[in-house]
VEXDREN-2710 file (C-alpha; in Angstrom, 1 decimal):
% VEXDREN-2710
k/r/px/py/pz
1/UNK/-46.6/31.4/9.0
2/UNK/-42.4/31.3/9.9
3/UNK/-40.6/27.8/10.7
4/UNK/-37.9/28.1/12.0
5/UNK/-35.7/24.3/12.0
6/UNK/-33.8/22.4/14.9
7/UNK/-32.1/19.1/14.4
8/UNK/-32.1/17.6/17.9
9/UNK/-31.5/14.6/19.8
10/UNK/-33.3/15.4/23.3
11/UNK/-31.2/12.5/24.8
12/UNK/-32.6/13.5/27.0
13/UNK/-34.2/16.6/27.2
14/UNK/-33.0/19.2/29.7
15/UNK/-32.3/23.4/30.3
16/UNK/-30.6/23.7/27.8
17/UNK/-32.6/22.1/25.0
18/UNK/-35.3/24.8/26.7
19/UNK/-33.2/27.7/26.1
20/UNK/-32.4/27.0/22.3
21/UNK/-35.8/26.1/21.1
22/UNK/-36.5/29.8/23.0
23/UNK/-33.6/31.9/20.9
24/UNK/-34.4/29.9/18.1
25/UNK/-37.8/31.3/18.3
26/UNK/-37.1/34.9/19.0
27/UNK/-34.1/35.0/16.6
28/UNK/-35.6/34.1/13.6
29/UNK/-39.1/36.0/15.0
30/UNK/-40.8/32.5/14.0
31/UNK/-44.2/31.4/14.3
32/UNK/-43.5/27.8/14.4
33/UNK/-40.5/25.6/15.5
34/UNK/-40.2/22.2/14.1
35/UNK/-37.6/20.1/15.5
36/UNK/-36.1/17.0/13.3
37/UNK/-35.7/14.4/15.9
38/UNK/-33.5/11.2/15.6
39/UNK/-35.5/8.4/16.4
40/UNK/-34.5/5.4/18.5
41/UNK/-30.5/5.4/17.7
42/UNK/-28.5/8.0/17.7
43/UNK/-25.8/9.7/15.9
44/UNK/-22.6/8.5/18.2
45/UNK/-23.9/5.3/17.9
46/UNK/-26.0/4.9/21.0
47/UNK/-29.7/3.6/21.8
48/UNK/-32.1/7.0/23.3
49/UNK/-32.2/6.2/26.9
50/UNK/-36.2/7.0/26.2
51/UNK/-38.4/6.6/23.2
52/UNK/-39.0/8.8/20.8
53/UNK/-42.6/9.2/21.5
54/UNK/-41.5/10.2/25.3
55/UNK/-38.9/12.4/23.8
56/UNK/-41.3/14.5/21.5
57/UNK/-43.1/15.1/24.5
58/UNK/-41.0/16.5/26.3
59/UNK/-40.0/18.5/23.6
60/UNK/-43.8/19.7/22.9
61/UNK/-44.7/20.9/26.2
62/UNK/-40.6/23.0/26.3
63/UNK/-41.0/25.1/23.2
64/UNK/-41.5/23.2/19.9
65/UNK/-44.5/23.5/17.5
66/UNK/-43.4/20.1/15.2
67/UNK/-41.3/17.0/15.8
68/UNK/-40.8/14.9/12.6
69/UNK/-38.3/11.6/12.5
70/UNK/-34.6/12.0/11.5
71/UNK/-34.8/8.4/9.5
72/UNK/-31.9/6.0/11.0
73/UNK/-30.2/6.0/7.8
74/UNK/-29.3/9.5/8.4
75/UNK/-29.5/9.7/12.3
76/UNK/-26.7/6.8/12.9
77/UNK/-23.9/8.5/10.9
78/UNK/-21.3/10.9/10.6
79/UNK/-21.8/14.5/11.1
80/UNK/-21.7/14.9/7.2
81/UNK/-24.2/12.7/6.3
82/UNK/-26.4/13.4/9.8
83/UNK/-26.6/17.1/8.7
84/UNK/-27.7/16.5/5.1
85/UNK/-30.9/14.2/6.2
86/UNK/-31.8/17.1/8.7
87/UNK/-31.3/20.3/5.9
88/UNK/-33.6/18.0/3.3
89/UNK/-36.4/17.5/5.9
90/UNK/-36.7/20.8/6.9
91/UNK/-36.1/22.3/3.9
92/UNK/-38.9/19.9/2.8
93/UNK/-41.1/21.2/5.8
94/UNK/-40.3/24.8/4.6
95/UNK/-38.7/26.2/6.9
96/UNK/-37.1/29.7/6.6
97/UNK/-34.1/29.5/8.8
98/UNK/-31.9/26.3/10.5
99/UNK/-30.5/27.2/14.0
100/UNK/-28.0/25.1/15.9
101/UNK/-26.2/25.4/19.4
102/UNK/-22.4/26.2/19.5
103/UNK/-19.7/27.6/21.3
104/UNK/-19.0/30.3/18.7
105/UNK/-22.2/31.9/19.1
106/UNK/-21.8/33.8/15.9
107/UNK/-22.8/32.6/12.2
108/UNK/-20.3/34.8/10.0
109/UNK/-17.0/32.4/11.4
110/UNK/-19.5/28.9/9.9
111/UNK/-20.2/30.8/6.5
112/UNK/-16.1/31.5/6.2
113/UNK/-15.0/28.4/7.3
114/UNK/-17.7/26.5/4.9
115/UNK/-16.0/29.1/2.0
116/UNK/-12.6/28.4/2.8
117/UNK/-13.0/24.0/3.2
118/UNK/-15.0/24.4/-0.7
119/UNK/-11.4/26.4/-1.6
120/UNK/-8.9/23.5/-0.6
121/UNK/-11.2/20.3/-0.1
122/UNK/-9.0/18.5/-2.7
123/UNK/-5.9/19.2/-0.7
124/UNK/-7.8/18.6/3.0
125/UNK/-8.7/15.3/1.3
126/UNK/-5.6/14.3/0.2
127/UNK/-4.2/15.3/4.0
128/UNK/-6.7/13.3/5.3
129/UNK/-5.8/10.0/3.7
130/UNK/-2.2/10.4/4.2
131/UNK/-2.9/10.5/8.3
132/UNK/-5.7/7.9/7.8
133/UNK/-2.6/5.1/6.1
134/UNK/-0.7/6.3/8.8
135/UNK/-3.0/4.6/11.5
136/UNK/-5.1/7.8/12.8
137/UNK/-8.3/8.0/13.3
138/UNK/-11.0/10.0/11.3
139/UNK/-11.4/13.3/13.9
140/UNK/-7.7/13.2/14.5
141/UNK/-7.1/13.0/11.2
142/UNK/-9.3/15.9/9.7
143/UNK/-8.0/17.9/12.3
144/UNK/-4.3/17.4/11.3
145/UNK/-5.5/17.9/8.2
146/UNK/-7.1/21.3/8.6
147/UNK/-4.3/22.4/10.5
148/UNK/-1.9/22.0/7.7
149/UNK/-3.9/24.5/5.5
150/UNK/-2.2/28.0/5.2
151/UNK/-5.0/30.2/7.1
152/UNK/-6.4/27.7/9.1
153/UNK/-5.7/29.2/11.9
154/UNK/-7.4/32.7/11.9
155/UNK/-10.6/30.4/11.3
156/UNK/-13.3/28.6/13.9
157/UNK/-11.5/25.5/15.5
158/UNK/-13.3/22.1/14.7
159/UNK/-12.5/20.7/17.8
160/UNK/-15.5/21.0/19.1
161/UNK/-18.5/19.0/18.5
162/UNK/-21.4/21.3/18.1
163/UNK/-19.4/23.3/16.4
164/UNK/-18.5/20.3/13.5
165/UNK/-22.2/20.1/13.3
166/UNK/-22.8/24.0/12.5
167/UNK/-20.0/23.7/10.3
168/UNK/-22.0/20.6/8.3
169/UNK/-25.0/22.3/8.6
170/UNK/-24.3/25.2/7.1
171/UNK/-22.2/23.0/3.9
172/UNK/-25.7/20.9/3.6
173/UNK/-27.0/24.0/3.7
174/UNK/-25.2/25.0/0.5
175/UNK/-24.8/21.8/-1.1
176/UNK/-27.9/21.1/-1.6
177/UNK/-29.2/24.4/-2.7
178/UNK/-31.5/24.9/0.1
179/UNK/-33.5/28.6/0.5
180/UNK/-32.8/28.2/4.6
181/UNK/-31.0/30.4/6.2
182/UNK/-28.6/29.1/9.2
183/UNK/-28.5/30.5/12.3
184/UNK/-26.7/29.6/15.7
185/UNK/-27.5/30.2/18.9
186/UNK/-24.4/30.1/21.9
187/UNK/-24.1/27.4/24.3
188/UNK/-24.3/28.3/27.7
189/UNK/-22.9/27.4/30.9
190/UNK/-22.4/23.7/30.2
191/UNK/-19.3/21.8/28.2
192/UNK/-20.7/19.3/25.8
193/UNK/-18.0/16.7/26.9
194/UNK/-18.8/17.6/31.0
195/UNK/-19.4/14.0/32.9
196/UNK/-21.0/15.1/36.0
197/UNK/-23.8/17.9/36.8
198/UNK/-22.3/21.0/38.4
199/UNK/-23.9/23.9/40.3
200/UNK/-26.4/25.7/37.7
201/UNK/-29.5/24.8/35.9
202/UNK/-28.0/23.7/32.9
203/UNK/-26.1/20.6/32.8
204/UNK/-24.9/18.6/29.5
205/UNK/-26.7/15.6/28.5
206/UNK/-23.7/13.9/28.9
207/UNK/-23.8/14.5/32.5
208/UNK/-27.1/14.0/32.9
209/UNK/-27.8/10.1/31.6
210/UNK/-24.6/9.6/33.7
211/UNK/-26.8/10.5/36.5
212/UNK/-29.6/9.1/36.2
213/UNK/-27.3/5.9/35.4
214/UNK/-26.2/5.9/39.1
215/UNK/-29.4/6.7/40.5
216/UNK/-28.8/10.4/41.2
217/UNK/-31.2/13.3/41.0
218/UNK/-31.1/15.8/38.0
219/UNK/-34.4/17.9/38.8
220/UNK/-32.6/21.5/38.8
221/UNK/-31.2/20.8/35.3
222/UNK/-34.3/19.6/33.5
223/UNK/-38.0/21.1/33.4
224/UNK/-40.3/19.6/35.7
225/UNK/-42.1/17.9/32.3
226/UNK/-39.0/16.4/31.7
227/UNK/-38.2/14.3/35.1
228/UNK/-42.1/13.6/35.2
229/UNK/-41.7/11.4/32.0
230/UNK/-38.5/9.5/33.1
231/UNK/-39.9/8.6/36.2
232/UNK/-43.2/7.4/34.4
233/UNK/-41.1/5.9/31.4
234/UNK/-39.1/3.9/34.6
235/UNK/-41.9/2.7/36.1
236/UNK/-44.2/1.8/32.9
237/UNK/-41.1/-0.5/31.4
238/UNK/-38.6/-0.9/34.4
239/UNK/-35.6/0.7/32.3
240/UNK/-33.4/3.4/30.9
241/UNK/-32.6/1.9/27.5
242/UNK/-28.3/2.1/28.1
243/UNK/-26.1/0.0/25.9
244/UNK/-25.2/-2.6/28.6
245/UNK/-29.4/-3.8/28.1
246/UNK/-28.3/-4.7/24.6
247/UNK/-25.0/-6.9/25.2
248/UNK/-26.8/-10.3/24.8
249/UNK/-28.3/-9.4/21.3
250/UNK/-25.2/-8.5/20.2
251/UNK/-23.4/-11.1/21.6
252/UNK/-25.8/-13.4/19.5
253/UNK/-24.5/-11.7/16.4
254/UNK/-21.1/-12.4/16.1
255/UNK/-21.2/-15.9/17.7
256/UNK/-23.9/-16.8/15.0
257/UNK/-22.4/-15.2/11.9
258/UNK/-19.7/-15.8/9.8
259/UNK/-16.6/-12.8/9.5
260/UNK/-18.0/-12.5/5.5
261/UNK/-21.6/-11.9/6.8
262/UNK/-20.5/-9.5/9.1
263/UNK/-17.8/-7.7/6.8
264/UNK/-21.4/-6.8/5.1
265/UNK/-23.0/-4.4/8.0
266/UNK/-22.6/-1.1/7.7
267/UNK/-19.3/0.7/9.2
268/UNK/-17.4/-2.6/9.3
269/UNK/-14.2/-2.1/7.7
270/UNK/-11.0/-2.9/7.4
271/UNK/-11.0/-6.3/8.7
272/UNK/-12.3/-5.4/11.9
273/UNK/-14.8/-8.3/11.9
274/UNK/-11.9/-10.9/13.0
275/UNK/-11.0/-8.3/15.8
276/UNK/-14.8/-8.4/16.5
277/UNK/-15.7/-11.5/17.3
278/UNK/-12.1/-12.3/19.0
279/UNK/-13.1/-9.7/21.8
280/UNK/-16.9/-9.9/21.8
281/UNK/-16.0/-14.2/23.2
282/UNK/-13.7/-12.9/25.8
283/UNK/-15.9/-10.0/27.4
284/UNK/-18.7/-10.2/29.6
285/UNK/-20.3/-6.3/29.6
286/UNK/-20.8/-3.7/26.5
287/UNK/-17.8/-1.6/27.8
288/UNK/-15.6/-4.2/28.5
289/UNK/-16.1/-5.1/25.1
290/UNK/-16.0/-1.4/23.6
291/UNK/-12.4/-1.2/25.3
292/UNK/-10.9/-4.7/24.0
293/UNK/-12.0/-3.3/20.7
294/UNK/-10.8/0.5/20.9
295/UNK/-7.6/1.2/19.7
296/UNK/-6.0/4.2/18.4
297/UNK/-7.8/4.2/14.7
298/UNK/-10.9/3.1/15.9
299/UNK/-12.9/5.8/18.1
300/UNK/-15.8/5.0/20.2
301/UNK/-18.1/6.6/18.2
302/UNK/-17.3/4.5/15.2
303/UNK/-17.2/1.4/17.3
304/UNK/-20.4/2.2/19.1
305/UNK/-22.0/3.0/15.9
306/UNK/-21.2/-0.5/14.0
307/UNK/-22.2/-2.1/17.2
308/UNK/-25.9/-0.4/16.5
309/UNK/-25.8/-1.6/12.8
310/UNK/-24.8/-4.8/14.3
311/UNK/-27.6/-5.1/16.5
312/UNK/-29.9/-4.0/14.4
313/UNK/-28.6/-6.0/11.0
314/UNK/-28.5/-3.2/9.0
315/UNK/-26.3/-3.8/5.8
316/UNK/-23.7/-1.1/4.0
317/UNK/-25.7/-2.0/0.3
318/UNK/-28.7/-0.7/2.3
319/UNK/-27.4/2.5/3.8
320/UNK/-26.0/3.0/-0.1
321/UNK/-29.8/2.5/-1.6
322/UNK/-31.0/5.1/0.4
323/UNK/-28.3/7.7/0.3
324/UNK/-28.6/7.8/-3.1
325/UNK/-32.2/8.1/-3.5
326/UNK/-34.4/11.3/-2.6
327/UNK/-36.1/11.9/0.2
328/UNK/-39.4/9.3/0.2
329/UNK/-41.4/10.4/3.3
330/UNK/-41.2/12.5/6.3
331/UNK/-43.0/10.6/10.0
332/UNK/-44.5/13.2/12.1
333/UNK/-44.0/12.2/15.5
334/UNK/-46.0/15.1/17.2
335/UNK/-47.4/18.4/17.2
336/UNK/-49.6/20.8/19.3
337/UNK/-52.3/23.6/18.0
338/UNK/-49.9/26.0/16.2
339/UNK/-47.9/23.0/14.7
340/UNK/-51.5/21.3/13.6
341/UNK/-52.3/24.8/12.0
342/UNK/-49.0/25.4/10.2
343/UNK/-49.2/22.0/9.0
344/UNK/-52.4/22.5/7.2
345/UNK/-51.9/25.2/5.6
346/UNK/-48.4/23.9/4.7
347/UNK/-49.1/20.3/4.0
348/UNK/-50.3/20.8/-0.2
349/UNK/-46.9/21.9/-0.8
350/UNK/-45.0/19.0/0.7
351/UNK/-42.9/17.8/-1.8
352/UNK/-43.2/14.2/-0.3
353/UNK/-46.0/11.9/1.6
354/UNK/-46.3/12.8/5.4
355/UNK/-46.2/9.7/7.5
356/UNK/-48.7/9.7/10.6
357/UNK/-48.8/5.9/10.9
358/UNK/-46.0/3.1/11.4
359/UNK/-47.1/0.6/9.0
360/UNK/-47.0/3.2/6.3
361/UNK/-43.5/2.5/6.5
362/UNK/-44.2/-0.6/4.6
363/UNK/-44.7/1.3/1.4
364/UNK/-41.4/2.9/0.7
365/UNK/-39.1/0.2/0.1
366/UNK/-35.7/-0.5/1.5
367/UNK/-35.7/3.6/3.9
368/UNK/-39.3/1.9/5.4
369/UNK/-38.1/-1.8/6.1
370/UNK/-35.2/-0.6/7.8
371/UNK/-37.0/2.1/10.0
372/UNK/-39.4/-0.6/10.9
373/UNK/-36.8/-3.3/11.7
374/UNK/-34.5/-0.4/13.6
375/UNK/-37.7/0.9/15.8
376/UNK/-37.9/-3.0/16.9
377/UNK/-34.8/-3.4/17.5
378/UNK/-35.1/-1.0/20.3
379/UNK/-37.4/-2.9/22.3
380/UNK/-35.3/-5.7/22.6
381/UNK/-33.8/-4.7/25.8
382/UNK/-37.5/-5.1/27.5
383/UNK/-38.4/-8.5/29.6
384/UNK/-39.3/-10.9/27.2
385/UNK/-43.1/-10.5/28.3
386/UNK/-43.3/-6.6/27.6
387/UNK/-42.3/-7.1/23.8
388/UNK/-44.4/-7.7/21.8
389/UNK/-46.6/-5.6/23.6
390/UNK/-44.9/-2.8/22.9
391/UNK/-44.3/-4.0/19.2
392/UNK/-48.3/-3.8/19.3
393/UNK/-47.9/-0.7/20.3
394/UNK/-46.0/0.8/18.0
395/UNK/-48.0/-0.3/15.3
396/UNK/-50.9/1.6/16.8
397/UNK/-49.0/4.9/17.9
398/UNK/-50.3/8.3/16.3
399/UNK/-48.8/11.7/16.4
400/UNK/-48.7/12.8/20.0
401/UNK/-51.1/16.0/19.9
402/UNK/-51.2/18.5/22.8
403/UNK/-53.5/21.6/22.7
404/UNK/-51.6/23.9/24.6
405/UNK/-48.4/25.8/23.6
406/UNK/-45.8/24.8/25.6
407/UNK/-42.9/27.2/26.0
END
């Protein structure tokens, strides 16, 4: 049997999602789609506004065969890093191809630009740095960067995000020496950075958790599956998991933690602690916080993501253990008949343990303690009676299994 690989957020899962699990079918004339999922936090630094057992659903009954966890030690990062956990799952998985979204549509412009970056990385990097001491911030930086290489310009422009991530997909890709082969499929209809649903079925996800924020419908830019679980998921725990739900718990954090204990989470740099806690004691809301703290080095996505290590405790010597270790395990999150049967014929050659069970986690040192801790961190945001419930719950959670094929 054929796998072909997606690395996917479903945050949530709409039209569009739909459409790529579809071409990434027919392109790579695959039996089997797996999707590598990030689980509860995300990679710009931001909770899932659902779980991820509601989001593999969704997924399963749209088009994919196999959703396996993108561990958070991977999932909340940069694109570099992001990318890498994804190839060495699904390389793992054996998988024949990798296909991403982007606005180029093609594969051939990835390949060069991933050519010409291995060419003059030692001068991109020394670029970089020079804008970073000059007080820029990481994406404005590389992008100065880039542009000051001599044929930079005949080549795909980084300035858009899927198309970073096909770019690092594709480097993974060849860094680690894997046998897939990347594929991309083009985005349609929808900018990734649009804030507000326009006329269409397809809508960004952007746009669409700013809807459902304000309480407004997004039925024609989702499948029908897909509203049916929010409006269960709303009704079973009262809530969309946004940022603002988290404010007290981080709040707690800096007023009960010394600048030297929090100089050691992960992503806190620079001094940025003292700036931390000076403008988490004069706001009142997650954004008003987020925009004391901005400033012109320091993007939102950086910010938002130390705020989820923050919230969730998770120290740089931790992220370091991992990163330099091999891949331990891989947590299946869900699967339906074809999935099931590619998965047993597959499963023998697995080159590492496949996790079914949460308190497996247990057994694989410092990457299990911190998925555990991380996947209770996201249930904070619940009423205090609904906690450990769902804690409970976790615990006893198996693969979600559906017998039809959904596409």
């Amino acid at each position: 049997m054929k796998a072909v690989g997606v690395v996917v957020e479903y945050n949530p899962f709409h039209n569009g999602h739909k459409h790529h699990l579809q071409m990434a079918r027919t392109q790579a004339q695959a039996d089997v789609v797996i999707a590598v999922m990030s689980g509860s936090f995300l990679q710009r630094g931001e909770p899932a506004i659902l779980s991820r057992w509601a989001r593999t659903e969704m997924a399963l009954s749209s088009g994919a065969d196999i959703v396996v966890e993108l561990p958070y030690a991977y999932s909340v990062q940069t694109a570099e890093r992001f990318a890498e956990g994804a190839v060495h799952i699904l390389s793992a998985l054996g998988c024949t191809s990798l296909n991403f979204g982007s606005e180029a549509g093609e594969i051939t412009p990835f390949i060069s630009l991933v050519t010409f970056m291995s060419k003059h990385k030692q001068r991109y990097n020394e670029h970089v740095q020079h804008f970073l001491k000059q007080g820029s911030s990481y994406p404005n930086a590389s992008a100065s960067a880039f542009a000051l290489l001599e044929g930079s310009e005949q080549l795909l422009p980084l300035s858009k995000p899927n198309n970073i991530l096909g770019f690092h997909y594709v480097q993974a890709i060849r860094k680690l020496h894997s046998a897939m082969k990347p594929e991309t499929t083009l985005r349609i209809q929808s900018d990734y950075h649009e804030t507000t649903i326009k006329k269409g079925p397809i809508a960004s996800a952007t746009s669409i958790r700013n809807a459902l924020n304000n309480g407004k419908p997004i039925d024609n830019v989702v499948p029908q599956k897909t509203a049916e679980r929010i409006d269960h998921y709303q009704d079973e725990h009262g809530l969309l998991h946004f940022w603002e739900r988290y404010f007290p718990y981080l709040h707690y954090q800096i007023t009960t933690r010394s600048p030297e204990e929090i100089r050691q989470f992960a992503e806190c740099e620079e001094g940025i602690e003292y700036r931390l806690i000076e403008t988490g004691l004069k706001a009142s809301t997650f954004e008003e916080w987020l925009s004391l703290l901005k400033t012109k080095r320091y993007t939102r996505t950086r910010l938002q993501r130390l705020f989820v290590h923050l919230l969730t405790s998770t120290r740089k010597e931790e992220l370091e253990s991992i990163h330099t270790s091999s891949l331990q395990y891989i947590r299946l999150l869900g699967m339906n008949d074809q999935g099931r049967n590619y998965l047993k014929h597959y499963k023998k050659h697995l080159p590492v343990p496949l996790l079914t069970k949460h308190a497996e986690l247990k057994r694989f040192g410092t990457a299990g303690q911190l998925d555990l801790r991380t996947a209770h961190c996201y249930w904070l945001c619940l009423p205090s009676e609904n906690i450990s419930k769902q804690l409970t719950a976790e615990y006893k959670q198996t693969p979600i299994y559906t017998k039809k094929h959904g596409i």
